[in-house]
Each structure stands twice: as C-alpha cells, then as structure tokens.
N, C-alpha and C positions, 0 to 999 in steps of 0.2 A: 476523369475528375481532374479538376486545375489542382498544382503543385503546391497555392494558395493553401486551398482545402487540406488539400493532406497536411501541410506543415500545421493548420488551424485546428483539427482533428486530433493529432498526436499531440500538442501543447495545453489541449481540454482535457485528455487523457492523464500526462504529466501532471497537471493543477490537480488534476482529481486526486492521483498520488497523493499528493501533498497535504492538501486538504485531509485525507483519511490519514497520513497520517499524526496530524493535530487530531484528530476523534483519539485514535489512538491513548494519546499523551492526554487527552482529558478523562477517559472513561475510568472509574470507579467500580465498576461492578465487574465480576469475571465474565458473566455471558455476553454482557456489552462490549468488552474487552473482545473475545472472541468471534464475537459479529464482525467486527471493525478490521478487526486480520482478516476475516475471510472477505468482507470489501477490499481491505487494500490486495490480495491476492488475484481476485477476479479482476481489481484494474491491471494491476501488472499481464494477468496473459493474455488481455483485449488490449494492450498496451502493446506489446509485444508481436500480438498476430498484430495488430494493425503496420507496424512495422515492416512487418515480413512483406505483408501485401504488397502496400505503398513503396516498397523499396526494391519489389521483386524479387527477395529472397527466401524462399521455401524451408531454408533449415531452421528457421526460425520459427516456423509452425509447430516444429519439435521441441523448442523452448518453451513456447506458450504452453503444448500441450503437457510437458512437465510440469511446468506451474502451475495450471488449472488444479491437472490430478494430485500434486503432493500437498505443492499448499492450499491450495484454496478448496480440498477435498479431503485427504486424508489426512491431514495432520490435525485440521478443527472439529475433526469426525473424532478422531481418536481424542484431541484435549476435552472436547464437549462431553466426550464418556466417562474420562477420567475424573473430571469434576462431580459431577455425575455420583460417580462409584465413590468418591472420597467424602462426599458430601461435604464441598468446600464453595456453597454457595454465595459467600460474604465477598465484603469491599476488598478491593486488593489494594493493599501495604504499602504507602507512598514514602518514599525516602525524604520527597520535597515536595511543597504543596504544588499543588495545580498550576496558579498563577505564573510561581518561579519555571517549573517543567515547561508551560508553554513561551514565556518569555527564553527559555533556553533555546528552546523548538526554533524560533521567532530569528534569533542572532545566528543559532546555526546554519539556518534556511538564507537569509541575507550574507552570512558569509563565504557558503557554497556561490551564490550568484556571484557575488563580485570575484571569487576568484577564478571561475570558469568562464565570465564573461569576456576578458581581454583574448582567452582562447577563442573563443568562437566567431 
C-alpha cells in the first residue's frame, strides 16, 4: 500500500475523531450522548491499530486492544446500565447553549492546528 494511502487513511480516521467529537458537544439526550462515546472510542482503537499496522508496530495492537475493551465496551456497557437502573433517561444539563459549546469546540479545534502546525 502507497505511503500516500496510509497517511490518507489515518487523517480520515483523525477527521472522523473530530467530527464525533462535535456529535458529542451537540447531543442532548443521555443515550445519544453515549452512542457518540462509544463512536468516538471505536474510532480511536481503529485509529490506533491502524497506526500499529501502517507503522510496523505491534505494541500498539495492545493499545487499541485496551480501548476497544474499556472504552468503547465496558465502560458504555456499565453507563448504559447505570442509566438504566437510575432511570435518568432525560436531556443532559447544559452549562452553555449548544451554539456557544460548538463555537468553543470550533476555536479550540483551530487553535490546536495552528499551534501544532509550525511543529510538523
């Protein structure tokens, strides 16, 4: 597989991130809320093994493989019960509306780039 690819691969993956998590920062409801961790979890350890692959490093299979299993398995295993059991199926409690959250999202995400950029 060209080098192309790979770097194209992991930076779809990356966006994907990112994208999930703005769902994150939008979602309103708990289960949706918890849907959206357990997407961004499943991206991070296909994020991850694909790293390992493409980079030739094997310990990294064990990183993914922790991720899968904690976050993106048992810990939305266990909140999804918890909720569940508490019966606290309502909107979750915004400090700041929507708009403002994702506009924060929005400058934090643009001021990550610019300051990692002149590194890379």
């Amino acid at each position: 597989m060209s080098p192309s690819l790979q770097f194209d691969i992991a930076h779809l993956l990356a966006g994907g991130m990112v994208v999930v998590s703005f769902m994150l920062l939008y979602q309103d409801r708990m289960f949706g809320l918890l849907h959206a961790f357990t997407l961004h979890a499943l991206l991070l350890a296909v994020g991850v093994a694909w790293q390992g692959w493409s980079q030739g490093a094997p310990h990294l299979y064990v990183t993914a493989g922790i991720a899968l299993v904690f976050k993106a398995i048992l810990i939305p295993v266990a909140l999804h019960r918890i909720v569940v059991q508490l019966g606290i199926h309502r909107e979750v409690e915004r400090v700041v509306g929507t708009g403002l959250a994702m506009l924060a999202g929005l400058g934090l995400t643009a001021l990550a780039i610019l300051v990692t950029m002149p590194v890379t």
